[in-house]
PQR file with spaces between the fields and no chain letter, atoms N, CA, C, O and H, PARSE charges and radii, in Angstrom:
ATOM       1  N    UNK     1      88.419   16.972   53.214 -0.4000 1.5000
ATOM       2  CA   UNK     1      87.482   17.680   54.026 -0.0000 2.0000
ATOM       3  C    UNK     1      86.747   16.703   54.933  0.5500 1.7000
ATOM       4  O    UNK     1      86.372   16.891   56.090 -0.5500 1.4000
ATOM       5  N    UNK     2      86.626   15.695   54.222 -0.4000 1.5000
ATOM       6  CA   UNK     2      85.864   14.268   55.049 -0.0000 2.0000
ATOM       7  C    UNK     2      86.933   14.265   56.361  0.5500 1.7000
ATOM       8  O    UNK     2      86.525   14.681   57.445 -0.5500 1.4000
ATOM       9  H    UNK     2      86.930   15.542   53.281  0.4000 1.0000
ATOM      10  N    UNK     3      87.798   13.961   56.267 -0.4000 1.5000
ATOM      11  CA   UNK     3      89.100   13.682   57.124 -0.0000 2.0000
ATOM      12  C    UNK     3      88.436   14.400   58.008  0.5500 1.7000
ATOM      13  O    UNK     3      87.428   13.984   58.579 -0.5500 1.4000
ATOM      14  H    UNK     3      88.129   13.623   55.386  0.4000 1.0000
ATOM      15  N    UNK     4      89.079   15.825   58.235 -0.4000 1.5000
ATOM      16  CA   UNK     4      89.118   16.896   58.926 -0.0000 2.0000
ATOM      17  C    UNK     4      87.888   16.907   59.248  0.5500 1.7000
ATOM      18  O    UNK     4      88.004   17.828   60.057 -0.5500 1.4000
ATOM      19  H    UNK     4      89.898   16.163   57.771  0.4000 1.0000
ATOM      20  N    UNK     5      86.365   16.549   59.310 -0.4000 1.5000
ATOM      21  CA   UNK     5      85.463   16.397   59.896 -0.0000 2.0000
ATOM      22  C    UNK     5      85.107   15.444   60.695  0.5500 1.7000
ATOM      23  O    UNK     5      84.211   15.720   61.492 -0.5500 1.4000
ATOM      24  H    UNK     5      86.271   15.801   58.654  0.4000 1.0000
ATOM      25  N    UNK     6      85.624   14.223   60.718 -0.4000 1.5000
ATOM      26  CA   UNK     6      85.905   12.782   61.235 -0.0000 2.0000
ATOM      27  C    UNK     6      87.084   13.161   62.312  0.5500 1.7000
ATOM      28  O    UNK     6      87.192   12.514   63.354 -0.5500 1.4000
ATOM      29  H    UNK     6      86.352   13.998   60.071  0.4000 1.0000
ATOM      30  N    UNK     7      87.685   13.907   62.094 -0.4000 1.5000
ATOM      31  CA   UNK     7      88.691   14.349   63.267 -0.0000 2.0000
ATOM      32  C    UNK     7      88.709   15.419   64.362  0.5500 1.7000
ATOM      33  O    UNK     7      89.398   15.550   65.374 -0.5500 1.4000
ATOM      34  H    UNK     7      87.598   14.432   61.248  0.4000 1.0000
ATOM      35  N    UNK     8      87.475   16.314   63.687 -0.4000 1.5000
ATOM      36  CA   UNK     8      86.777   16.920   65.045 -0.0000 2.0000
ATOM      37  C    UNK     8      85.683   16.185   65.536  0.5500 1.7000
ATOM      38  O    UNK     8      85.186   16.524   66.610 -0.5500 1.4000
ATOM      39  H    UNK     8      86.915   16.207   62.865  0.4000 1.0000
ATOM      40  N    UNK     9      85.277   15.320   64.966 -0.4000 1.5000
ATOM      41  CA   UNK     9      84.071   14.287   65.485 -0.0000 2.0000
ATOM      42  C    UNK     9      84.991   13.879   66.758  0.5500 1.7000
ATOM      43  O    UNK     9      84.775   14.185   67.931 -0.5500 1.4000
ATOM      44  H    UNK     9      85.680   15.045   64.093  0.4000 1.0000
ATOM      45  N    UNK    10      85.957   13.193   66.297 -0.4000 1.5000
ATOM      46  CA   UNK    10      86.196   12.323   67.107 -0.0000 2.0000
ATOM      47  C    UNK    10      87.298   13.145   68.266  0.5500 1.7000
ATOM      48  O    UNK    10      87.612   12.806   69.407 -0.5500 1.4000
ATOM      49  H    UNK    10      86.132   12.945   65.345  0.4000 1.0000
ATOM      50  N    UNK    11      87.607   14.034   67.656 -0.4000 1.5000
ATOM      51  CA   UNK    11      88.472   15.077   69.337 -0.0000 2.0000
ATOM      52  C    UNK    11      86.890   15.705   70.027  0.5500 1.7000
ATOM      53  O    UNK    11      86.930   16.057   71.206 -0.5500 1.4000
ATOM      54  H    UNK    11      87.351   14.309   66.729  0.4000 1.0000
ATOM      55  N    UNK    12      85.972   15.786   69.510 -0.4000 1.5000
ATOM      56  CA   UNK    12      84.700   16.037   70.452 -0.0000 2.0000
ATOM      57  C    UNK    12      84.597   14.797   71.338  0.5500 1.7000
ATOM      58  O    UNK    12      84.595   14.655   72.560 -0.5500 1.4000
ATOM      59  H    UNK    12      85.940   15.500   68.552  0.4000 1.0000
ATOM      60  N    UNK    13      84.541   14.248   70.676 -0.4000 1.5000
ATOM      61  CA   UNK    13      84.068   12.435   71.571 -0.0000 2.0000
ATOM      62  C    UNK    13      85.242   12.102   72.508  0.5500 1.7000
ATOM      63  O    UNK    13      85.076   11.296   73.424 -0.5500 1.4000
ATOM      64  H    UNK    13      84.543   14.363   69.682  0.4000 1.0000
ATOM      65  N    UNK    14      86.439   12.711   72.296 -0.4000 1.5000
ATOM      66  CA   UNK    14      87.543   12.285   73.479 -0.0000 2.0000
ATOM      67  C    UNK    14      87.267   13.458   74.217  0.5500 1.7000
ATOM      68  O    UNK    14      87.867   13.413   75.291 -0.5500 1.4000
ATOM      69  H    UNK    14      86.575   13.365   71.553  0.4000 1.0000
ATOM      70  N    UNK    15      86.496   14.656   74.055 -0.4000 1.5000
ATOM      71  CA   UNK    15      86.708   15.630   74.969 -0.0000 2.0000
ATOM      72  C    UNK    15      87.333   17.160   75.256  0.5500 1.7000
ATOM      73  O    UNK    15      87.049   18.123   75.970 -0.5500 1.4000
ATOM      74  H    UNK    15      86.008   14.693   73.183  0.4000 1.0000
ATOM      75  N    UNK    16      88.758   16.660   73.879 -0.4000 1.5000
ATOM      76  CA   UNK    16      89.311   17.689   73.527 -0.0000 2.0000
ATOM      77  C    UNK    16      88.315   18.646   72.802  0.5500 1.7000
ATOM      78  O    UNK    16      87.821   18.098   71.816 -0.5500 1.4000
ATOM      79  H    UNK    16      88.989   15.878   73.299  0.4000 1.0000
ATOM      80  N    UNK    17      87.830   20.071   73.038 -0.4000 1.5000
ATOM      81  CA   UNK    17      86.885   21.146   72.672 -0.0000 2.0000
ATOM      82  C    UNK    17      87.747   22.338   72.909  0.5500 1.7000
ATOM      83  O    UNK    17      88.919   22.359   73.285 -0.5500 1.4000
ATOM      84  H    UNK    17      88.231   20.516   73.839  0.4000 1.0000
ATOM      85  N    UNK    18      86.975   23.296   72.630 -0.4000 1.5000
ATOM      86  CA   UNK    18      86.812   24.344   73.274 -0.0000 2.0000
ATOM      87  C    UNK    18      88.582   25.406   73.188  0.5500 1.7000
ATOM      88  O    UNK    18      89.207   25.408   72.127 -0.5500 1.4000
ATOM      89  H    UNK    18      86.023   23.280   72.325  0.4000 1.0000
ATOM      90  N    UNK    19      89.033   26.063   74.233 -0.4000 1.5000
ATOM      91  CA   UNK    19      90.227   26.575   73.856 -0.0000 2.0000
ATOM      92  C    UNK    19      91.376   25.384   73.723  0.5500 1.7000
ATOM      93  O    UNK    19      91.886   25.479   72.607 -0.5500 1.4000
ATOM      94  H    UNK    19      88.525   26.062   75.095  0.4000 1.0000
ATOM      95  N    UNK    20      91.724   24.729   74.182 -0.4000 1.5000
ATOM      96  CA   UNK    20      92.668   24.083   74.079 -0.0000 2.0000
ATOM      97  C    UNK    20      92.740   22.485   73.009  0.5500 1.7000
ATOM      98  O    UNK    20      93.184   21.361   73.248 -0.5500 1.4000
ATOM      99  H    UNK    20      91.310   24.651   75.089  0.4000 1.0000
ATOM     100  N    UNK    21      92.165   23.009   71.969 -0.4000 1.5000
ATOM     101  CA   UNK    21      91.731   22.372   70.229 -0.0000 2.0000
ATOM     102  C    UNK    21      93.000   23.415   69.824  0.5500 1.7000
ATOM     103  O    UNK    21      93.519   24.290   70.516 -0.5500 1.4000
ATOM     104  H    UNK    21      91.805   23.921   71.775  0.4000 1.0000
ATOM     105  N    UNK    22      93.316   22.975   68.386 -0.4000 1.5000
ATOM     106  CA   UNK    22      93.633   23.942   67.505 -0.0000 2.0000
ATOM     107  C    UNK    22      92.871   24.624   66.706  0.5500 1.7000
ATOM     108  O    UNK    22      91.830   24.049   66.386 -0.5500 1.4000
ATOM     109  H    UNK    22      92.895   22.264   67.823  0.4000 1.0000
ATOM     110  N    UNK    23      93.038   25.621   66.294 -0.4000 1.5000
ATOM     111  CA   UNK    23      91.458   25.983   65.505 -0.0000 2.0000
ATOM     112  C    UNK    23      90.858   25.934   64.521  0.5500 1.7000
ATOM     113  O    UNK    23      89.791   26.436   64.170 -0.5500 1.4000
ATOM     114  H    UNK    23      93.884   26.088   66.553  0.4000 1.0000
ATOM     115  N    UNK    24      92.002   24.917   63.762 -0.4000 1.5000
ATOM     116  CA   UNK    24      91.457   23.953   62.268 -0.0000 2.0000
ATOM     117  C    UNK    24      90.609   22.959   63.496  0.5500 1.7000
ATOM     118  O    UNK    24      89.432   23.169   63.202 -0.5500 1.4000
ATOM     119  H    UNK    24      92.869   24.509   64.047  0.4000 1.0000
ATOM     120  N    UNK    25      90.608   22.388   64.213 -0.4000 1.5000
ATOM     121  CA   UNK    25      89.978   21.092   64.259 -0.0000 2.0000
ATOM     122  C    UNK    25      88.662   21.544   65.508  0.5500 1.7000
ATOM     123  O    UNK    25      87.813   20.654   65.539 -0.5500 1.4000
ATOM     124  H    UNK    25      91.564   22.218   64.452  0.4000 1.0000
ATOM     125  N    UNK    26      88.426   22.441   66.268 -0.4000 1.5000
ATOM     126  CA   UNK    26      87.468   23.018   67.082 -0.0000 2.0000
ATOM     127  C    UNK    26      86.502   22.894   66.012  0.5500 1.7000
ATOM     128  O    UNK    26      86.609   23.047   64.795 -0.5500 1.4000
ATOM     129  H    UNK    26      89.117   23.164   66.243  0.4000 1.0000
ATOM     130  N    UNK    27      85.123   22.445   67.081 -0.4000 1.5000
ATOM     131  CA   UNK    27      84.387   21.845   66.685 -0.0000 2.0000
ATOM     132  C    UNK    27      83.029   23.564   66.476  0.5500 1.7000
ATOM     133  O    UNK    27      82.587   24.480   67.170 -0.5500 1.4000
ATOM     134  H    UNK    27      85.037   22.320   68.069  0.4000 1.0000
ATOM     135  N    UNK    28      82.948   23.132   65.324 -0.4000 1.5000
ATOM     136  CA   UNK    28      81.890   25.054   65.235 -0.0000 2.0000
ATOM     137  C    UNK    28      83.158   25.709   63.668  0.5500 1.7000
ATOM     138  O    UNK    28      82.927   25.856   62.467 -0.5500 1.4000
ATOM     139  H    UNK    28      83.306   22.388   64.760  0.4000 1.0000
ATOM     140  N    UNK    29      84.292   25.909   64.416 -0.4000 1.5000
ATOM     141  CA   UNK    29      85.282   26.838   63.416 -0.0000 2.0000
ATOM     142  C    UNK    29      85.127   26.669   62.123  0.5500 1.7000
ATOM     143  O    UNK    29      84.549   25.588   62.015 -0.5500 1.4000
ATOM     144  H    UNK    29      84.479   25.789   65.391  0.4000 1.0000
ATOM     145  N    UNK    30      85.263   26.998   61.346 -0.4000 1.5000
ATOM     146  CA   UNK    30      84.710   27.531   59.904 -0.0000 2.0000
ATOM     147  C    UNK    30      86.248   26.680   59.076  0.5500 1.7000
ATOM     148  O    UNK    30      87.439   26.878   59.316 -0.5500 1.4000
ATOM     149  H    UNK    30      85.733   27.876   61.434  0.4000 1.0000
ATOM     150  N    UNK    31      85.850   26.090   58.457 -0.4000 1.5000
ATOM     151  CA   UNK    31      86.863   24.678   57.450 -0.0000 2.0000
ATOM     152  C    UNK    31      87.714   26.361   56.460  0.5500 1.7000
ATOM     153  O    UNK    31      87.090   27.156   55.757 -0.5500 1.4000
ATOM     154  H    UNK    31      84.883   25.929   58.262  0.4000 1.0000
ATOM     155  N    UNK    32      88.854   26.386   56.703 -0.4000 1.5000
ATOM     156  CA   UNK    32      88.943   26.774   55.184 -0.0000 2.0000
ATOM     157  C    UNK    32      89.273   26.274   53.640  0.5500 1.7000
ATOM     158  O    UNK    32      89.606   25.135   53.311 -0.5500 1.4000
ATOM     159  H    UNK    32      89.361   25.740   57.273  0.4000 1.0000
ATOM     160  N    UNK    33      89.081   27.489   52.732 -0.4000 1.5000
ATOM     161  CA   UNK    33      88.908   27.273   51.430 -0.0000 2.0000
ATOM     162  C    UNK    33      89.582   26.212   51.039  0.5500 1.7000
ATOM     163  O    UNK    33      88.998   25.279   50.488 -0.5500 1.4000
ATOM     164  H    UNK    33      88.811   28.414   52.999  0.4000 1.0000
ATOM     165  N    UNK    34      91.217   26.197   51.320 -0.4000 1.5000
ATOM     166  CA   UNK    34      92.471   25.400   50.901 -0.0000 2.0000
ATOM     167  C    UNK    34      92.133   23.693   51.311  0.5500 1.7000
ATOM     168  O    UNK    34      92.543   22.661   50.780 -0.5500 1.4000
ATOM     169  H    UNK    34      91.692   26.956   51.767  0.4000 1.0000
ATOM     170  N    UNK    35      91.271   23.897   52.406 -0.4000 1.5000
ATOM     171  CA   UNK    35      91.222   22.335   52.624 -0.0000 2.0000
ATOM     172  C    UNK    35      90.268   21.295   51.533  0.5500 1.7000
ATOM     173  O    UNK    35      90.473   20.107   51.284 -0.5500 1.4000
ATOM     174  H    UNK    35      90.938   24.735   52.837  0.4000 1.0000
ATOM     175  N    UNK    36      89.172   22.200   50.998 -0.4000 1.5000
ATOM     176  CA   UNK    36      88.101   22.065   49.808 -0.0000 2.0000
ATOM     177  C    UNK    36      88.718   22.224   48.962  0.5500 1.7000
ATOM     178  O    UNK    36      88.358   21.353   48.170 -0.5500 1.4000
ATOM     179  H    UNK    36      89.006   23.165   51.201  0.4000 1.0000
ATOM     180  N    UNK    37      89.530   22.822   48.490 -0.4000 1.5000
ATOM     181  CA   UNK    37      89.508   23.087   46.851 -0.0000 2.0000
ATOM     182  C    UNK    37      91.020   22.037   46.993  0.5500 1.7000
ATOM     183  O    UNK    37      91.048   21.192   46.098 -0.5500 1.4000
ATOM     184  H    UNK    37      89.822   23.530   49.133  0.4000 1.0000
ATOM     185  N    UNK    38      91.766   22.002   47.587 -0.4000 1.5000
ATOM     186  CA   UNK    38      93.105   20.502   47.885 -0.0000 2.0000
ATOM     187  C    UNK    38      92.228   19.124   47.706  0.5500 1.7000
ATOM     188  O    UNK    38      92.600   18.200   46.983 -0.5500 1.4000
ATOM     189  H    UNK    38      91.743   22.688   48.314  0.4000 1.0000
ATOM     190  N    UNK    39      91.061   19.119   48.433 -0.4000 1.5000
ATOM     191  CA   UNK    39      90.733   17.930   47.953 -0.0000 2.0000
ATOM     192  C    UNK    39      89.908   18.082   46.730  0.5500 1.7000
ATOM     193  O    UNK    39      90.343   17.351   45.839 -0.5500 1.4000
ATOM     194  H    UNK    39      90.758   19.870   49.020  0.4000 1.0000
ATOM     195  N    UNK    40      89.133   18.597   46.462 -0.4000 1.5000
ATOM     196  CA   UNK    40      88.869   18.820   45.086 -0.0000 2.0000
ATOM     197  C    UNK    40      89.810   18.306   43.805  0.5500 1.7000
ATOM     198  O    UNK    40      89.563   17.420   42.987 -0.5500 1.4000
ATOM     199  H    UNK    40      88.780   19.190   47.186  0.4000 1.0000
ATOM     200  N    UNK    41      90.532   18.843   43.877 -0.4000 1.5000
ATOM     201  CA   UNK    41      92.210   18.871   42.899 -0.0000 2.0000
ATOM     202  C    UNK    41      92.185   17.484   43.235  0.5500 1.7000
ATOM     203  O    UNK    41      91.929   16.793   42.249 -0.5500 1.4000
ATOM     204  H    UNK    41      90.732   19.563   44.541  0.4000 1.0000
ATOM     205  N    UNK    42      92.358   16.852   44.267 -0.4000 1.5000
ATOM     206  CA   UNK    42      93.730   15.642   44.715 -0.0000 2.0000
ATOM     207  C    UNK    42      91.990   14.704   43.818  0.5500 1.7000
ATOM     208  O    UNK    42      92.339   14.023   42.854 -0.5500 1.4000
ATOM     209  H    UNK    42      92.565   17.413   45.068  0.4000 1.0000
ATOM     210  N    UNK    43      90.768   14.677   44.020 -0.4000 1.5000
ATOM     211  CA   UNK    43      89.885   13.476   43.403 -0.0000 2.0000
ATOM     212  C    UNK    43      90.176   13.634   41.909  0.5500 1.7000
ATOM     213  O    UNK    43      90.670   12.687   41.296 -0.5500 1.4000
ATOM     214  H    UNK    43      90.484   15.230   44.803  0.4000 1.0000
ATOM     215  N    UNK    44      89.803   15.156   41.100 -0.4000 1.5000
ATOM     216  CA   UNK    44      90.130   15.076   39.931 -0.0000 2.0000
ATOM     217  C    UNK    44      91.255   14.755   39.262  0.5500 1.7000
ATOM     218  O    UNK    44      91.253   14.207   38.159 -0.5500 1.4000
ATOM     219  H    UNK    44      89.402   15.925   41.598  0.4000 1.0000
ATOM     220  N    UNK    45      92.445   15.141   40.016 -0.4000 1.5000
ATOM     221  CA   UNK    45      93.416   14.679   39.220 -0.0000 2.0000
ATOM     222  C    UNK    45      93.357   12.716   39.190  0.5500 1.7000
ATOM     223  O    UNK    45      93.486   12.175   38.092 -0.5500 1.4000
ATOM     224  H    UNK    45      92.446   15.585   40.911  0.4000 1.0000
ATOM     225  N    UNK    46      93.212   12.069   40.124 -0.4000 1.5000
ATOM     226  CA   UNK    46      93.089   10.878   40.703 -0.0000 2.0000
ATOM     227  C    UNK    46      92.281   10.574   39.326  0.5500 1.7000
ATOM     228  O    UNK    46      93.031    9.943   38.581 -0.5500 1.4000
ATOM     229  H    UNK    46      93.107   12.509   41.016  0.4000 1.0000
ATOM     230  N    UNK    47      91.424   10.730   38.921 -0.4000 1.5000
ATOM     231  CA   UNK    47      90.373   10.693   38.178 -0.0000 2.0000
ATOM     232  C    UNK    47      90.850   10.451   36.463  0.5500 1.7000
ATOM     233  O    UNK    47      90.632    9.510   35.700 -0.5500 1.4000
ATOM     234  H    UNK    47      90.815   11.243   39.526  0.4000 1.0000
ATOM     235  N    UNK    48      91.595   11.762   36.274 -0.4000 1.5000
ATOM     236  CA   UNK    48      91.685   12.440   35.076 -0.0000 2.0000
ATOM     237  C    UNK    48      93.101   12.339   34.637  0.5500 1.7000
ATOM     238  O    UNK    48      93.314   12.557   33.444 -0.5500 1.4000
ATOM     239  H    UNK    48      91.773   12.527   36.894  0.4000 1.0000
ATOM     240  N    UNK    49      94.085   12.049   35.394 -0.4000 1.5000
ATOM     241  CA   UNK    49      95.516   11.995   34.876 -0.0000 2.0000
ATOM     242  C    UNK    49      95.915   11.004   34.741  0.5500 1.7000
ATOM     243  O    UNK    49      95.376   10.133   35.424 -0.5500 1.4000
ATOM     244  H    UNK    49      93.913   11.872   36.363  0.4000 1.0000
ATOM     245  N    UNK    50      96.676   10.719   34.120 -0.4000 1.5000
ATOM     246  CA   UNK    50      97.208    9.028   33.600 -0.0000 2.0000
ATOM     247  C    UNK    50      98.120    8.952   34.860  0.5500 1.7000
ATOM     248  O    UNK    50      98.561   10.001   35.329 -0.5500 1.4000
ATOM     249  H    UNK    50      97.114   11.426   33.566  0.4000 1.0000
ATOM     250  N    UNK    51      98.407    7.799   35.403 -0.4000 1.5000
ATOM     251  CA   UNK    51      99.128    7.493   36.240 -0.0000 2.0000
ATOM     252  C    UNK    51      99.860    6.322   35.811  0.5500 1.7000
ATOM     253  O    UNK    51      99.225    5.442   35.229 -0.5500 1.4000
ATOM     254  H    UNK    51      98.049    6.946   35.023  0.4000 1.0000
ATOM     255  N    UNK    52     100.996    6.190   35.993 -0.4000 1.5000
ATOM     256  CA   UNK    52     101.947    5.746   35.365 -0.0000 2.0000
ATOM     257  C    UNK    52     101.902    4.235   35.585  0.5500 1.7000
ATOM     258  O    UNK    52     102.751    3.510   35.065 -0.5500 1.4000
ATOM     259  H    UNK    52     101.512    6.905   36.466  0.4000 1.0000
């Protein structure tokens, strides 16, 4: 979710806005669920699963 906020930061700061963004990364558009609860999962498991 960090990502994906650092990456409309920075398509604001080059300029890219408005209609011609995609509308995961337009700056305002509403993050969805899958991108939070993916990273959620990807720290805990990181965390909590044995890794080989």
């Amino acid at each position: 979710m960090l990502a994906l906020m650092l990456l409309r930061r920075g398509l604001a700061v080059a300029g890219v806005t408005g209609d011609n963004a995609p509308r995961l990364v337009q700056v305002g558009a509403d993050l969805p669920y899958a991108v939070g609860i993916a990273g959620g999962m990807a720290v805990w498991a990181w965390r909590f699963l044995p890794l080989p």
